[in-house]
C-alpha positions as CSV (number, residue, x, y, z in Angstrom):
1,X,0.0,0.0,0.0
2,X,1.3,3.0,-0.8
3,X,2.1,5.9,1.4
4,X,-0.9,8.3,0.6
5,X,-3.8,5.3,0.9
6,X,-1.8,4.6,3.9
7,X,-2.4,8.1,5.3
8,X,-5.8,8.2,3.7
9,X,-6.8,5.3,5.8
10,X,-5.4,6.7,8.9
11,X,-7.4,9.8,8.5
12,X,-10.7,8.3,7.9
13,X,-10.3,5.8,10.9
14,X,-9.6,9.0,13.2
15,X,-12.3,11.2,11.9
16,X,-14.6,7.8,12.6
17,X,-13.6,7.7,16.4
18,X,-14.1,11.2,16.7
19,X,-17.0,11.4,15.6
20,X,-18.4,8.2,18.1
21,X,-17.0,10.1,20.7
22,X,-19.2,13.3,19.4
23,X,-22.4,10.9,19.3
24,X,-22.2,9.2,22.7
25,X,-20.9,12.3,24.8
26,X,-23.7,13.3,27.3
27,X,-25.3,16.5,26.4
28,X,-26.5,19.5,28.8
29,X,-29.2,18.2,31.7
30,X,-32.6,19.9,31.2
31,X,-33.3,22.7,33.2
32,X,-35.6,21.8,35.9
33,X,-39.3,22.6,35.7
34,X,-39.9,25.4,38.2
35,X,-41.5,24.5,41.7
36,X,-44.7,26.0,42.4
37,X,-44.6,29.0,44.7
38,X,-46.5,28.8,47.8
39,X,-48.8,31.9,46.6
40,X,-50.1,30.3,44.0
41,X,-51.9,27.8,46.6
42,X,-51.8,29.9,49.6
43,X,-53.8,33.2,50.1
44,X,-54.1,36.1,52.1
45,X,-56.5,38.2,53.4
46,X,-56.7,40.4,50.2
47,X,-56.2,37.7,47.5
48,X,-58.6,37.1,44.9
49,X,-59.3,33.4,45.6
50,X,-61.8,33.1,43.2
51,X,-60.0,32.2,40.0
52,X,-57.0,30.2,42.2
53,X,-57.4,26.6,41.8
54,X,-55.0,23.8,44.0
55,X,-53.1,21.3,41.8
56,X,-53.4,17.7,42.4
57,X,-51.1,16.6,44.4
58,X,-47.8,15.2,42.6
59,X,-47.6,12.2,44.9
60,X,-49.7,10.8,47.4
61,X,-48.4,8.7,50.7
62,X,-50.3,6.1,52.3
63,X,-52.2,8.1,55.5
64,X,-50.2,6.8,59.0
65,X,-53.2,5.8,61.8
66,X,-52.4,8.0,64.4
67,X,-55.0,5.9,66.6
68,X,-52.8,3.5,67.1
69,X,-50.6,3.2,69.8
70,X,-46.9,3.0,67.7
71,X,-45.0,6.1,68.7
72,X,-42.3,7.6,66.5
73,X,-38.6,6.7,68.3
74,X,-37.3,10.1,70.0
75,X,-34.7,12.1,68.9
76,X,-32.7,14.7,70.6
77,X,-33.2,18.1,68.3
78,X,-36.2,16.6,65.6
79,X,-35.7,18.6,62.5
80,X,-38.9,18.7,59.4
81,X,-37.8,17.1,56.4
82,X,-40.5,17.3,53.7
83,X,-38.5,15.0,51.4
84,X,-41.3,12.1,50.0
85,X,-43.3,13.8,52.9
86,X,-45.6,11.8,54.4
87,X,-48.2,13.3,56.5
88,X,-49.5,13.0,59.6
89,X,-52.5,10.5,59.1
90,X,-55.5,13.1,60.4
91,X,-54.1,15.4,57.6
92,X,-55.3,13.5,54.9
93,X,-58.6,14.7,55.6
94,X,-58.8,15.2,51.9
95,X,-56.2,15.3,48.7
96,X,-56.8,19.1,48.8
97,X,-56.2,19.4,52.1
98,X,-52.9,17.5,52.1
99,X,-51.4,19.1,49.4
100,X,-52.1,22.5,50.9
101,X,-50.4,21.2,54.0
102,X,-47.2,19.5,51.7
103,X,-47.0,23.0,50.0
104,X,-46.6,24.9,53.9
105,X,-44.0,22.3,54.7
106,X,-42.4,22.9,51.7
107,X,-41.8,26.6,50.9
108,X,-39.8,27.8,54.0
109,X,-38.5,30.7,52.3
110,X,-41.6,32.3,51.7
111,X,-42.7,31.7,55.4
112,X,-39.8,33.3,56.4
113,X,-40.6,36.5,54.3
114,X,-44.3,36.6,55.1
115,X,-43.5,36.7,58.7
116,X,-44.1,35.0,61.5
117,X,-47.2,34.4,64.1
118,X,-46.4,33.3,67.8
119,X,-49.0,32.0,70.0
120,X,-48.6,33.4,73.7
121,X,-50.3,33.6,76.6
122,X,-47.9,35.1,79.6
123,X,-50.7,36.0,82.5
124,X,-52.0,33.1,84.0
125,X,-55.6,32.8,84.8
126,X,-56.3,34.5,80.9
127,X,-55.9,31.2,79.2
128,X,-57.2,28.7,81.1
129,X,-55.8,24.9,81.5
130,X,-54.2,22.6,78.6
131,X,-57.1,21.6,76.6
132,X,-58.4,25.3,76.1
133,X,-55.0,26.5,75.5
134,X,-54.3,23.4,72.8
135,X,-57.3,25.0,70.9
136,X,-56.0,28.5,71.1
137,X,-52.7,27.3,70.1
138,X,-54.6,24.8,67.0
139,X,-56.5,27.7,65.8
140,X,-53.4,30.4,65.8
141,X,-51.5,27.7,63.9
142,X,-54.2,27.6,61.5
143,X,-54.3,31.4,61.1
144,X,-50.1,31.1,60.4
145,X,-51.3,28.2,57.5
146,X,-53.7,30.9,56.0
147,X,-51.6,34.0,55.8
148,X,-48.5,31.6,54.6
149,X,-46.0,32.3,57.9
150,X,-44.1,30.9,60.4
151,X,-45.3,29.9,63.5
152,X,-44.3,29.9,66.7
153,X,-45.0,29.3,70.6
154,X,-44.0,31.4,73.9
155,X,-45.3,29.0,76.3
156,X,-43.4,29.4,79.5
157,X,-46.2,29.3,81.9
158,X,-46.7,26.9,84.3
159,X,-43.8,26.0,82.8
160,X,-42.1,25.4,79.1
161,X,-44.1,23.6,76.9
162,X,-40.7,22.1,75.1
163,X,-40.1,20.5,78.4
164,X,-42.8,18.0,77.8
165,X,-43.6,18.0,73.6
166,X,-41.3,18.5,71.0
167,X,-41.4,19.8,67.2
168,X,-42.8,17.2,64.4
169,X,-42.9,18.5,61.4
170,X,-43.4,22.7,62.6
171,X,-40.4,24.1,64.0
172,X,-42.4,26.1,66.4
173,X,-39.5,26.2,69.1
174,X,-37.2,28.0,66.7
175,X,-38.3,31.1,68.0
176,X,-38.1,30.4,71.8
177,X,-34.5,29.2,71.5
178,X,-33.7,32.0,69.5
179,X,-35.5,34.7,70.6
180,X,-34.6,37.9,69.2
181,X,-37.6,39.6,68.7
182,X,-39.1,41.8,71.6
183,X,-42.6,41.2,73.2
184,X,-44.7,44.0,72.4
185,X,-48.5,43.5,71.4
186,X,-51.3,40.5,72.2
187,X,-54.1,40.8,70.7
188,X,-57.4,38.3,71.4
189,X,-59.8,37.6,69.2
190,X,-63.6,37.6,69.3
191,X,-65.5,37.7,71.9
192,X,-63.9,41.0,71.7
193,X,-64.6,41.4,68.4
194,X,-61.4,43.0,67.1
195,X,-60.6,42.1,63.6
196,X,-56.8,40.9,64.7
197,X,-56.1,39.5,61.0
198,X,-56.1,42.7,60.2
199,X,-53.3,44.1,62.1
200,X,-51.1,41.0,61.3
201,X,-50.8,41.8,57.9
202,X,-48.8,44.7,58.2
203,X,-46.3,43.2,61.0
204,X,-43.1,40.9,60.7
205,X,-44.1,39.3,63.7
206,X,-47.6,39.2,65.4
207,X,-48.6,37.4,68.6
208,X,-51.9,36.1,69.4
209,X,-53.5,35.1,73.2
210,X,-56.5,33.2,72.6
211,X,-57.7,30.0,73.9
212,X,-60.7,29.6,71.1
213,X,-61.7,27.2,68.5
214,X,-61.8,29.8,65.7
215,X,-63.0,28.3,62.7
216,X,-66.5,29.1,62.8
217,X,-65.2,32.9,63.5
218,X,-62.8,32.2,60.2
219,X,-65.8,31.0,58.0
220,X,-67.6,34.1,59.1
221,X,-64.8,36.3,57.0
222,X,-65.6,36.6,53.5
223,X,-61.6,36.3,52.4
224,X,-61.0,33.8,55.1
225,X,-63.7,31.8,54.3
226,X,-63.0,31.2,50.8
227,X,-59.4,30.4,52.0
228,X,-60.6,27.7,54.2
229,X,-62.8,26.5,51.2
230,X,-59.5,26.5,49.1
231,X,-57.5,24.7,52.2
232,X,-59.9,22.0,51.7
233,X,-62.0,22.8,54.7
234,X,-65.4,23.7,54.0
235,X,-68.9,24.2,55.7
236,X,-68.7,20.3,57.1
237,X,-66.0,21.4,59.0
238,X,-67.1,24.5,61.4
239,X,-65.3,23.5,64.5
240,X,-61.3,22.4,65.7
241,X,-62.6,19.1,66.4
242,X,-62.2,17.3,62.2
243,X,-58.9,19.5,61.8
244,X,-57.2,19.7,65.5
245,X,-55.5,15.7,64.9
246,X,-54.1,17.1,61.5
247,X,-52.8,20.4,63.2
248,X,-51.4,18.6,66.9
249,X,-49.7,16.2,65.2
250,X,-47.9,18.5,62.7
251,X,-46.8,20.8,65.5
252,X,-46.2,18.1,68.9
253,X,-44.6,14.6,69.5
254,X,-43.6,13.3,73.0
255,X,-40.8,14.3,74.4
256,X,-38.5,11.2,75.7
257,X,-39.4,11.2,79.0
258,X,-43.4,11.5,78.0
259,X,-42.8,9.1,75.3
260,X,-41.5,6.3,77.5
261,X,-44.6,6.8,79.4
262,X,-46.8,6.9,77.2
263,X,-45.4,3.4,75.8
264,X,-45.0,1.9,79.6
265,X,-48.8,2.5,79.8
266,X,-49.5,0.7,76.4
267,X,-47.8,-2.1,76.7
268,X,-49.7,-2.6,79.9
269,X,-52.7,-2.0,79.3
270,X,-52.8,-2.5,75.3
271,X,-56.7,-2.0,74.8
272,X,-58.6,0.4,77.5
273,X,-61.8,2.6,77.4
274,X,-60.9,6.1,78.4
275,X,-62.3,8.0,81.0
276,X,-62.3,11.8,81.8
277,X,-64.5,12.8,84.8
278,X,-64.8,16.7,85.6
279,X,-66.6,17.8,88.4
280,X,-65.2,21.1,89.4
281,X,-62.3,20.1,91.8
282,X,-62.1,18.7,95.5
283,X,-58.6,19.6,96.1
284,X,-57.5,22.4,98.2
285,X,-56.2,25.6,97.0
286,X,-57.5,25.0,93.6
287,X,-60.6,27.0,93.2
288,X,-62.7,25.8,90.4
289,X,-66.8,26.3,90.6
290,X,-69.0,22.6,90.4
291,X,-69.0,21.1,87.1
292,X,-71.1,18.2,87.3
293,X,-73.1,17.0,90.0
294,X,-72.8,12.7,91.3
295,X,-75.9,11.4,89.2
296,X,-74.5,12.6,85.8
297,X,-71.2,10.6,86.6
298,X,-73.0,7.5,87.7
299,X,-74.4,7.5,84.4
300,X,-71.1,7.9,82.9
301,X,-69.9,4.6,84.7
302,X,-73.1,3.3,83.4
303,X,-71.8,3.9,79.7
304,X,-68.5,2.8,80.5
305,X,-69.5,-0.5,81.7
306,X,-71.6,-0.9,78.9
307,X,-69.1,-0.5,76.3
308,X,-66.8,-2.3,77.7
309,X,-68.9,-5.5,78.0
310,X,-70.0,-4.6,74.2
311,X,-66.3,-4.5,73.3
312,X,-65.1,-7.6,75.6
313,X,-67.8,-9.9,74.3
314,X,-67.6,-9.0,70.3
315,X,-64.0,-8.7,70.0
316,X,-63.5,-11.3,73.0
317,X,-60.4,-9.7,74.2
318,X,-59.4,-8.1,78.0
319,X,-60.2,-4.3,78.0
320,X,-58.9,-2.0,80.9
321,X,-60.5,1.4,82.3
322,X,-58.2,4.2,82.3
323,X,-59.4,7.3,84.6
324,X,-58.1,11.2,84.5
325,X,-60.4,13.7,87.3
326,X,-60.1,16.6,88.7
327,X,-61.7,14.9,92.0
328,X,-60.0,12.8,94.5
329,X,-63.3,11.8,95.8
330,X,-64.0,10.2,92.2
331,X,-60.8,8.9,92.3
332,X,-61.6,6.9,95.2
333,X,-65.0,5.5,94.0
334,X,-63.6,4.4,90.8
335,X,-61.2,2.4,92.9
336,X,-64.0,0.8,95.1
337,X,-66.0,0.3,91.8
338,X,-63.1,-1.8,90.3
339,X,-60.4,-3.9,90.8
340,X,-56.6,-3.1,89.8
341,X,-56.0,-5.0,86.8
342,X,-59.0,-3.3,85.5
343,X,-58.5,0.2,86.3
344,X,-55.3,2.2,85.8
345,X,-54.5,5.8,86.3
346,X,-51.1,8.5,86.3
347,X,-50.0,8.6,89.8
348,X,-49.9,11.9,91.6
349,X,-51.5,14.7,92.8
350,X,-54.3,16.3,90.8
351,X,-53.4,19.3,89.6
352,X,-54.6,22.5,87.4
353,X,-52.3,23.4,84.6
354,X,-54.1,27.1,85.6
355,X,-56.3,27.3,88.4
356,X,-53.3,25.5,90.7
357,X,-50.6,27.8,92.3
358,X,-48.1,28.0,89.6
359,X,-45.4,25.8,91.6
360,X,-47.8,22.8,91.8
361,X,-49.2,23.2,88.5
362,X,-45.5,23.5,87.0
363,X,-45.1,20.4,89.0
364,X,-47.9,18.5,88.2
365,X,-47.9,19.3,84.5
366,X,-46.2,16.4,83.6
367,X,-48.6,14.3,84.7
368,X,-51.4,16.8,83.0
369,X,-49.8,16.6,79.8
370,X,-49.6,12.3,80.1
371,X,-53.2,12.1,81.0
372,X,-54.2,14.1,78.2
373,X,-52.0,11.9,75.6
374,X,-53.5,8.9,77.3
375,X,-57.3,9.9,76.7
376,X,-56.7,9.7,73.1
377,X,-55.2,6.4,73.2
378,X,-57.5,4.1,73.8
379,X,-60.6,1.9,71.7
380,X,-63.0,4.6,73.2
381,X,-63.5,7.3,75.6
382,X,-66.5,8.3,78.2
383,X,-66.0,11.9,78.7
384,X,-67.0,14.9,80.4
385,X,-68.3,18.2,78.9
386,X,-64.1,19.7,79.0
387,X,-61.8,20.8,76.3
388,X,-59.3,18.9,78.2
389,X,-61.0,15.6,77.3
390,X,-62.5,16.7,73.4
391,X,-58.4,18.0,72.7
392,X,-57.3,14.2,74.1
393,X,-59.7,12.3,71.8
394,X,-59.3,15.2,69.0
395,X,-56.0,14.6,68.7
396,X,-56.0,10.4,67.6
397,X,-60.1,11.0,65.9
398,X,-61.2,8.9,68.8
399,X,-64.9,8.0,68.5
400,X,-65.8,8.9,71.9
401,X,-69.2,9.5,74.2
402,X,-69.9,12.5,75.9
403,X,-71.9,12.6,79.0
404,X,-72.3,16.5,80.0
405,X,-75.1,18.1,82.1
406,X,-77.9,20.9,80.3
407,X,-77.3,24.7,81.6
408,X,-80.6,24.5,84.1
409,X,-79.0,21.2,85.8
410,X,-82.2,19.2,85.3
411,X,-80.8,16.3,82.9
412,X,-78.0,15.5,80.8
413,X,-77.1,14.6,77.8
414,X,-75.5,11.3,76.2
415,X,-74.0,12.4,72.7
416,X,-71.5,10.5,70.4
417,X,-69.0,12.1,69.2
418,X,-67.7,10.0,66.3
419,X,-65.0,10.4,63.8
420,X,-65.8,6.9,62.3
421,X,-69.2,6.0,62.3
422,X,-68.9,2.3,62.4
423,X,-66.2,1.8,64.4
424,X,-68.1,0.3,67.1
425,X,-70.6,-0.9,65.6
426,X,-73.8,0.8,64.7
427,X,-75.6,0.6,68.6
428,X,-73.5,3.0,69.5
429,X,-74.2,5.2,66.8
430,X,-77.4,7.5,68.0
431,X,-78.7,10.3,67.9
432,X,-78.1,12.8,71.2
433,X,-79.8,11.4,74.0
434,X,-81.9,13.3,76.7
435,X,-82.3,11.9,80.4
436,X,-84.0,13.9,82.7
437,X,-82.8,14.2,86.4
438,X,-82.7,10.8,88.3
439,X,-85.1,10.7,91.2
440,X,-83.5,10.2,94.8
């Protein structure tokens, strides 16, 4: 072969490989499709909601049963990841819902310019005890989820709420442990009347004292209403009580120490009906007016007895009593009504997370803030007319029965208060009952 083929051949054999290394040589990654901002699904008081639709979610995770009694292991500083996020399993109230939820999670940056709202309440005696101040802290939280901010708490009264629950998914303790911002307005809404959405608008960071279930007040603002409607949470829902399991358990887990109790008290007593007795306390130095009078609690033990023997003989499996009063005399009876492998309670002394002296209630909140876990815990609850109880069996949807007395005192009231309708079968499922005063 002559010299030039030679180099001919060369030639064409190096422009081949070349141009195999052209062809197979990754070209540039496609841009990513933009993320959604949080405004085109969130609104605010002076938005135009009524050409914003919410887009299906992307991806939908299988709903967790918070009823159960599997408890998330603890960790020493809990941090939200929204990565594959799977929600809380009273959030997926509905696919709307749960994606407006995903979205909050999800667009920190925007939070962060919006603002923030804190929930506070620093004077004791203006909030009341746990359960009402769960609602006011359920219903502020909601607020922050309308207007698109961050949320936090300033809870230091009886003693720090961080002590005893720690963040899920809501960083709400940011602002405690960093607290840079001074204290300088509280603002409660209605019964006051004062339009406090208002004013939050306009301010970086805005704190609220309330202790109300404000969603009916929300429905009742044009703007806020349709914002609820967009949120997924429309006229069905006019109360905390279909709502408050999403919002707890988005904010609060156990802390350790309230975990391992919570889990000590399971494993003993795997299936119990829950019981929450107020009758306006018996102790001393606690000053709380009458609540409910002795007849009205002998028929709760009436329905207490009778679901348990419904649930023992169709489900043939042991189920324990678990009690939480206000009233060492009730205390007392319960014992003589029942032996101990039946009934179980939190030892020590009852106490008032507000109406105590603030050293025994900070000491006794511990034990306030179990009992209240505990309530929701169980296959059922027998309860008193007390946001205590209704934020215990809120929190886990707890199909429960409520046994409260009429404003006159002549009678009572049995009422089921179901989340799912046929979970105990359908005897249980009735219309509000009226019983007039016993005789004697």
């Amino acid at each position: 072969m002559s010299t030039r083929k030679l180099f001919m051949v060369v030639v064409g054999i190096t422009a081949l490989c070349f141009l195999q290394i052209i062809l197979h040589r990754p070209g540039p990654s496609p841009a990513p499709k933009p993320k959604p901002k949080p405004q085109d699904l969130l609104t605010s008081q002076n938005a135009d909601t009524t050409t914003r639709t919410v887009p299906p979610p992307e991806h939908t995770q299988p709903a967790t049963d918070t009823t159960s009694t599997q408890l998330s292991e603890p960790e020493d500083q809990p941090q939200a990841s929204t990565h594959g996020l799977q929600l809380p399993g009273p959030c997926e109230l509905s696919a709307t819902f749960a994606e407006y939820i995903r979205r909050y999670l999800e667009n920190a940056d925007d939070r962060e310019k919006n603002g923030m709202i804190v929930w506070t309440c620093p004077v004791k005696g203006r909030c009341g005890g746990l359960g009402d101040k769960m609602k006011g802290i359920a219903s502020t939280f909601l607020i922050a989820l309308l207007l698109n901010r961050n949320f936090g708490v300033l809870h230091d009264s009886p003693t720090e709420l961080h002590d005893h629950v720690v963040p899920n998914l809501v960083q709400w303790d940011s602002f405690v442990r960093n607290r840079t911002y001074p204290v300088v307005i509280h603002d409660r809404p209605p019964p006051d009347g004062k339009d406090v959405l208002s004013k939050a608008i306009n301010k970086k960071i805005f704190y609220m004292e309330t202790n109300q279930d404000l969603v009916s007040w929300l429905h009742s603002l044009p703007a806020y209403s349709q914002s609820l409607h967009m949120m997924g949470i429309d006229d069905n829902c006019m109360t905390l009580s279909c709502i408050y399991g999403c919002l707890n358990s988005l904010l609060f887990k156990p802390a350790p120490t309230l975990e391992k109790a919570i889990r000590e008290k399971m494993v003993q007593h795997p299936r119990y009906v829950s019981v929450q007795i107020r009758m306006g306390s018996d102790v001393k130095g606690w000053n709380d007016p009458m609540r409910q009078v002795q007849y009205v609690t002998d028929a709760q033990w009436d329905e207490v007895d009778k679901i348990r023997e419904h649930l023992q003989k169709t489900q043939n499996q042991n189920v324990s009593i678990y009690l939480t009063t206000d009233s060492i005399h009730q205390a007392k009876r319960a014992q003589q009504r029942y032996s101990d492998d039946v009934l179980f309670t939190v030892e020590g002394p009852v106490t008032h997370a507000d109406r105590s002296p603030i050293h025994v209630a900070a000491e006794g909140f511990w034990k306030v803030m179990l009992d209240n876990w505990l309530i929701g815990g169980g296959v059922h609850a027998v309860i008193s007319n007390s946001g205590f109880s209704y934020t215990g069996v809120w929190r886990t949807r707890l199909n429960s029965t409520v046994v409260r007395m009429n404003k006159n005192r002549t009678g009572y009231f049995v009422e089921p208060h179901n989340f799912s309708p046929h979970s105990l079968e359908d005897w249980i499922v009735v219309p509000s009952e009226w019983r007039t005063k016993k005789k004697g």
